[in-house]
C-alpha positions as a Markdown table, in Angstrom:
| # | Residue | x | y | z |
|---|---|---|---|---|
| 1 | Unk | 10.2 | -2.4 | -8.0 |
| 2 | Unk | 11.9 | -1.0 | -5.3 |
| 3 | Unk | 11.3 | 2.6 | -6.0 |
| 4 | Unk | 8.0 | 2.0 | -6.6 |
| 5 | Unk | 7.8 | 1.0 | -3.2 |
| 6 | Unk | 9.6 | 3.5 | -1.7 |
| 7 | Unk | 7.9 | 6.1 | -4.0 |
| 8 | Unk | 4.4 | 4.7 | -2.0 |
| 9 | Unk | 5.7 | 4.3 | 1.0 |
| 10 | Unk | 6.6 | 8.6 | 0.5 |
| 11 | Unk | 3.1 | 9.0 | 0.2 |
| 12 | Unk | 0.8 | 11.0 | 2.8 |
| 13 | Unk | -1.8 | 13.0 | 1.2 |
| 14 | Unk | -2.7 | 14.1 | 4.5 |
| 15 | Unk | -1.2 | 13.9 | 8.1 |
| 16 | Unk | -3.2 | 11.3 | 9.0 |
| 17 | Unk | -3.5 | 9.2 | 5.5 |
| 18 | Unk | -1.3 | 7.1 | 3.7 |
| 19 | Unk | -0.6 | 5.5 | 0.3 |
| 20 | Unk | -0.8 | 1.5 | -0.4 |
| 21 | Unk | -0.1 | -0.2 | -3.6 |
| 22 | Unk | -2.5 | -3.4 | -3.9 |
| 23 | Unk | -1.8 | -5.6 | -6.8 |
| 24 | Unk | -5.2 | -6.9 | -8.9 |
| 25 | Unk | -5.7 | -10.0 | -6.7 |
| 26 | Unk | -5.9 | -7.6 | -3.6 |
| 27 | Unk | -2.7 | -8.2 | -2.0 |
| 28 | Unk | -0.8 | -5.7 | -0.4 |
| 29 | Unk | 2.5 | -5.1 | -2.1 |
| 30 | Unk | 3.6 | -1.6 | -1.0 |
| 31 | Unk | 2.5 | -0.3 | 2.4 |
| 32 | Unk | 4.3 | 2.3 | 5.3 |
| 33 | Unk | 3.7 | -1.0 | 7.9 |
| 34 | Unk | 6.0 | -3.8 | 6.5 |
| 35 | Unk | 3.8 | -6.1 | 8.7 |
| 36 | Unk | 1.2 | -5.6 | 6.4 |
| 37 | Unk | 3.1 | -6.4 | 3.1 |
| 38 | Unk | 2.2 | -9.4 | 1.2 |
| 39 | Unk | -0.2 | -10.5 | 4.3 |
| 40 | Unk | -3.9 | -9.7 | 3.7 |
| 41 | Unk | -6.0 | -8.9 | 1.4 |
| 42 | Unk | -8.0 | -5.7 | 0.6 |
| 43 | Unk | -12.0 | -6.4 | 0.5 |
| 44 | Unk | -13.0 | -2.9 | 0.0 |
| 45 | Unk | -14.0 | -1.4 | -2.7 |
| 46 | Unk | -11.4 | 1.6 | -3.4 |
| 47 | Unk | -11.9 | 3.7 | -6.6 |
């Protein structure tokens, strides 16, 4: 699991973007901000 994370955390489609991996019960389990990591959930619809 922990190359996956790092893998996600090398994303950056863009300058300004970044990748997130959010597991099916919207929590946050890969993200570049470790403060965000297993802390909210994600509400939006993202497909």
């Amino acid at each position: 699991m922990d190359a996956v994370i790092a893998n996600v955390r090398a994303i950056h489609p863009t300058p300004a973007s970044l990748g997130m991996l959010i597991d099916s019960s919207g929590h946050v389990i890969a993200h570049p901000d470790d403060t965000q990591i297993r802390v909210g959930y994600c509400t939006g619809s993202y497909r």
